[in-house]
VEXLOFI-108912 format. One line per 4 residues: number of its first residue (from 0); for each residue z, x, y of N, C-alpha, C, O. Coordinates in nm, 2 decimals, padded with zeros to 4 digits. Each point is the difference from the previous one (the first is absolute). Layout:
NUM	Z X Y Z X Y Z X Y Z X Y; ...
// end
This chain:
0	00.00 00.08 -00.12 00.00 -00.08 00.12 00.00 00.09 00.12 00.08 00.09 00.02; -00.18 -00.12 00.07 -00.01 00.11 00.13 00.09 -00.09 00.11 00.02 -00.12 00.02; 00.03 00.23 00.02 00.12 -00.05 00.09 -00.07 00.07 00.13 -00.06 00.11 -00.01; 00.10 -00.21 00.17 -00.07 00.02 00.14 00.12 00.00 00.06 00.11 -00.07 -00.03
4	-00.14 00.15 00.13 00.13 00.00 00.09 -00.05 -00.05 00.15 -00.07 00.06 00.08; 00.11 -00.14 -00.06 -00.04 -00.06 00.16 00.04 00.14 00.11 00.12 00.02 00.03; -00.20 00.05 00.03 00.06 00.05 00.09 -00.04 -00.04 00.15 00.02 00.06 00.10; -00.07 -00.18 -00.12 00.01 -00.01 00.13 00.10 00.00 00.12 -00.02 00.02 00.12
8	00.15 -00.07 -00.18 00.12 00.01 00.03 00.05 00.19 00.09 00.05 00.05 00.10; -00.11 00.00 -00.24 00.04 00.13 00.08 -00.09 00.06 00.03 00.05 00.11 -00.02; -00.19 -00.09 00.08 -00.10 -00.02 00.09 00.04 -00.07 00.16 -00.06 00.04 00.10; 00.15 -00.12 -00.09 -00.01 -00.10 00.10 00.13 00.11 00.09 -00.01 00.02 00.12
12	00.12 00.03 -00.22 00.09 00.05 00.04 -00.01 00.12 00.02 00.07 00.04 00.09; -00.14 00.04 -00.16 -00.06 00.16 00.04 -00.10 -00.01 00.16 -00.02 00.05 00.11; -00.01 -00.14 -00.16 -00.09 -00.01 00.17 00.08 -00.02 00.08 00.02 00.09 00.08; 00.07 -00.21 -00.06 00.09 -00.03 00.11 00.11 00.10 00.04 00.05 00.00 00.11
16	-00.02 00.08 -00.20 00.08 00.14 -00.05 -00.07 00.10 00.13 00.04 00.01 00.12; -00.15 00.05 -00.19 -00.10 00.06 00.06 -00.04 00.01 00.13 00.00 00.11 00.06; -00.04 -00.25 00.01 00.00 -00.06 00.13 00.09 00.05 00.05 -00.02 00.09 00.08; 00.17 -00.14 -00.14 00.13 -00.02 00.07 00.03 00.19 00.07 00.05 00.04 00.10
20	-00.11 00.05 -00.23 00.03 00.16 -00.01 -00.06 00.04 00.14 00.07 00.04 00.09; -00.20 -00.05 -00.07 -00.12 00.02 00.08 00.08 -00.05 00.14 00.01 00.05 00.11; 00.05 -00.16 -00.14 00.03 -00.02 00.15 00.07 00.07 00.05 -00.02 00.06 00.11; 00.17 -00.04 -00.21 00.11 00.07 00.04 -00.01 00.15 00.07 00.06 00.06 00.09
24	-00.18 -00.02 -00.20 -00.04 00.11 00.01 -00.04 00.08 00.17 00.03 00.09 00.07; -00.12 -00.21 -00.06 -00.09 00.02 00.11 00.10 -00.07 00.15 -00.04 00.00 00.12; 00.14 -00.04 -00.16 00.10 -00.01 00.12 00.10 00.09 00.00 00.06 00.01 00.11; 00.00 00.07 -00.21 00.08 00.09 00.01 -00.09 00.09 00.07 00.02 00.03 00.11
28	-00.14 00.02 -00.18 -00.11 00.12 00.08 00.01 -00.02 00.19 00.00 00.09 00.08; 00.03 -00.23 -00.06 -00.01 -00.01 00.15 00.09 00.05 00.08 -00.01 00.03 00.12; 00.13 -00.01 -00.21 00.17 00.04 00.06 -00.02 00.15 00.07 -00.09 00.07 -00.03; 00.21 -00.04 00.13 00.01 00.11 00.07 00.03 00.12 -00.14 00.09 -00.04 -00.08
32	-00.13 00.14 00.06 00.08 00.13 -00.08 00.12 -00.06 -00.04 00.02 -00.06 -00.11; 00.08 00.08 00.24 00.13 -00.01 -00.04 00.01 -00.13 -00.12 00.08 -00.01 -00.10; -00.14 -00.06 00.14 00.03 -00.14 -00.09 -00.04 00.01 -00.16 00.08 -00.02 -00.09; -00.22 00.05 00.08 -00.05 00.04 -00.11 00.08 00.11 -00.11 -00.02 00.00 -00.13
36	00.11 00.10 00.21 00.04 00.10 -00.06 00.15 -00.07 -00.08 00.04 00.02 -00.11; 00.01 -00.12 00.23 00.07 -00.08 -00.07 00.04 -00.05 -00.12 00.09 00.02 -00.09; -00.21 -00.11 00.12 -00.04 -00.13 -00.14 -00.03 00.11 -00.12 00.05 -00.02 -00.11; -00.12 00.11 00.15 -00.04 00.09 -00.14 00.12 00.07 -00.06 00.01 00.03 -00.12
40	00.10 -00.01 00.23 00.09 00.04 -00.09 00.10 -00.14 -00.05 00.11 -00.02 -00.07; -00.18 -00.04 00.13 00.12 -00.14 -00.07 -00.03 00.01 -00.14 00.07 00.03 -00.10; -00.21 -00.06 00.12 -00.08 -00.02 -00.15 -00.02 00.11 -00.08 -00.03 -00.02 -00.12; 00.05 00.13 00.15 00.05 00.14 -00.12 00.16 00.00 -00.07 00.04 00.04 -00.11
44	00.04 -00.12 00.27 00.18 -00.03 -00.07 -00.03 -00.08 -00.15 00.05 00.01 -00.11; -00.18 -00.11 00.17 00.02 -00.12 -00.12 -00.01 00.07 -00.16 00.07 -00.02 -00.10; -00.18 00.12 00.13 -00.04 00.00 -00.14 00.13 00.14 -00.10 00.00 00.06 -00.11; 00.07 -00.08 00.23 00.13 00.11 -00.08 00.05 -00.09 -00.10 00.02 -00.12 00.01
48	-00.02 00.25 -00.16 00.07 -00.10 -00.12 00.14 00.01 00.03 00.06 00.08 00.07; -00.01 -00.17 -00.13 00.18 00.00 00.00 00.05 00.06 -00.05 -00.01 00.02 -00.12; 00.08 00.03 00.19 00.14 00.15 -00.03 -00.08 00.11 00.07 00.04 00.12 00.00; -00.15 -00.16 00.07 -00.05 00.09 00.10 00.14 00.08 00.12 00.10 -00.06 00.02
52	-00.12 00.15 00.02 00.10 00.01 00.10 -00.07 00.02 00.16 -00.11 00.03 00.04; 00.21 -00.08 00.01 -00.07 00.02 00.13 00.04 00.08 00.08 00.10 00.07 -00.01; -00.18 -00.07 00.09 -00.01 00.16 00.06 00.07 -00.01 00.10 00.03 -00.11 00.06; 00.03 00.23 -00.01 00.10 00.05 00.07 -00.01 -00.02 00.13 -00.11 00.04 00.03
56	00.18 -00.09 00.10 -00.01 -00.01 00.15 -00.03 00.12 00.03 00.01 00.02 00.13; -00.05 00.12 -00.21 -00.09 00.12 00.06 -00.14 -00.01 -00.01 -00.07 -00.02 00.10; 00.03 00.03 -00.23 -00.08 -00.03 -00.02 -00.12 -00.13 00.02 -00.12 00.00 -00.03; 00.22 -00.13 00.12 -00.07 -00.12 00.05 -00.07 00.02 00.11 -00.11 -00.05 00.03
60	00.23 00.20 00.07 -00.01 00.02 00.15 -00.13 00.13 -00.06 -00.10 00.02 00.06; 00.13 00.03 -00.15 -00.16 00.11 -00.02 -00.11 -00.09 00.01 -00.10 00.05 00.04; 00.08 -00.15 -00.07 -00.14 -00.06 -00.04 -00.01 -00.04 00.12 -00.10 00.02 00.07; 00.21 -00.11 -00.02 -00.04 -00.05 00.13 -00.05 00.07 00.11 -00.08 -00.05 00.07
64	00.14 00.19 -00.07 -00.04 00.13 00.13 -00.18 00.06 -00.09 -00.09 00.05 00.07; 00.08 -00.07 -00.21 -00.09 00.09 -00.03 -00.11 -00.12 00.03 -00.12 00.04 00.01; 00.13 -00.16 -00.01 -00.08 -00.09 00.05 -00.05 -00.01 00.15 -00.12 00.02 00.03; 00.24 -00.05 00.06 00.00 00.02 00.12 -00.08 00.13 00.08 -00.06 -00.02 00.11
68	00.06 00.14 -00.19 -00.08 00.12 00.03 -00.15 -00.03 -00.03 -00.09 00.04 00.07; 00.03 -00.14 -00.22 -00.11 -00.04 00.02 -00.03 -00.07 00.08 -00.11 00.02 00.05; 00.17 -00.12 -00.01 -00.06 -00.07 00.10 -00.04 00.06 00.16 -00.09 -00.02 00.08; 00.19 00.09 -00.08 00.01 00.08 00.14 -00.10 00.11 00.02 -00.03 00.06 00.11
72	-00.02 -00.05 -00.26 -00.11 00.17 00.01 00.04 00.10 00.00 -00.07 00.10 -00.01; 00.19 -00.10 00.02 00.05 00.16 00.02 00.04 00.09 -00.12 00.06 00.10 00.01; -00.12 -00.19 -00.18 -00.02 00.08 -00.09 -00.12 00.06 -00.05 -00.09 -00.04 00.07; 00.04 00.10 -00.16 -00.16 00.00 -00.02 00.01 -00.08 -00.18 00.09 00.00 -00.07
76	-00.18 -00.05 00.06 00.02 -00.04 -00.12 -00.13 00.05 -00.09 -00.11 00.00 00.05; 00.12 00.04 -00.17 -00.08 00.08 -00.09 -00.04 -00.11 -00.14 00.08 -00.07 -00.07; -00.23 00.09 00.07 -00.03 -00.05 -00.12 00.08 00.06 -00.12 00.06 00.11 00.00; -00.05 -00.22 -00.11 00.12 00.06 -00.12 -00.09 00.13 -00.05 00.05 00.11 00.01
80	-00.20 -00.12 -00.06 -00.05 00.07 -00.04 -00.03 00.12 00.05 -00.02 00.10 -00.06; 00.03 -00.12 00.23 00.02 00.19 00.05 00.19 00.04 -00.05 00.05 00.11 -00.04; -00.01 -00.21 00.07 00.15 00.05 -00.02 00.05 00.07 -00.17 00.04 00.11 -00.02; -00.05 -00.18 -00.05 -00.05 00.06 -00.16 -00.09 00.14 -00.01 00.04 00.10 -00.06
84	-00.18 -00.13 00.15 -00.04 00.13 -00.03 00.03 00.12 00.05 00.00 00.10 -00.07; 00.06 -00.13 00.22 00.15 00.12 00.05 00.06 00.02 -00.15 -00.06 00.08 -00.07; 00.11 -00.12 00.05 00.14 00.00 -00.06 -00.06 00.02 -00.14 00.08 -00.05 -00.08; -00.17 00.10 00.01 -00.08 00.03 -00.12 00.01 00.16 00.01 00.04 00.09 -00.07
88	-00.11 -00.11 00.19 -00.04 00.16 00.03 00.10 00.08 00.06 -00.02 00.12 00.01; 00.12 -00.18 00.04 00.12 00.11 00.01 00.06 00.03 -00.12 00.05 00.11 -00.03; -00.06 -00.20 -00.05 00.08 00.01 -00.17 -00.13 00.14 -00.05 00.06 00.11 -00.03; -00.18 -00.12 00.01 -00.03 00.07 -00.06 -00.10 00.12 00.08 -00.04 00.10 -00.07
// end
């Protein structure tokens, strides 16, 4: 006996899903830095598993100051792949 699975149901809701992503997406993109840098760490807190530890009020104020300096410019920021390849060729 061949068995059918209706997906229309989940079709209707991957799309409306979808839609719903695109929007969010494309209105967070609209937000100032500051805001954006926010939300993205809200949503990196989220995906901590439990018994995660959280990080230390030094460590909070590093990210904050090492953020703060990107926004401001007054750091230089390096592709990962030059930074590895530094650091390849001092090793060997």
């Amino acid at each position: 006996m061949e068995r059918r699975v209706d997906l229309t149901c989940w079709f209707r809701y991957t799309t409306t899903m979808t839609t719903r992503i695109d929007k969010i997406i494309a209105e967070a993109l609209d937000l100032p830095s500051p805001l954006r840098a926010f939300i993205a760490a809200k949503l990196l807190e989220s995906l901590d598993v439990d018994g995660a530890r959280e990080l230390s009020p030094e460590w909070k104020e590093e990210i904050r100051k090492r953020c703060r300096e990107i926004d401001e410019g007054t750091v230089h920021l390096a592709e990962a792949d030059e930074v590895f390849a530094r650091a390849y060729a001092k090793l060997t």
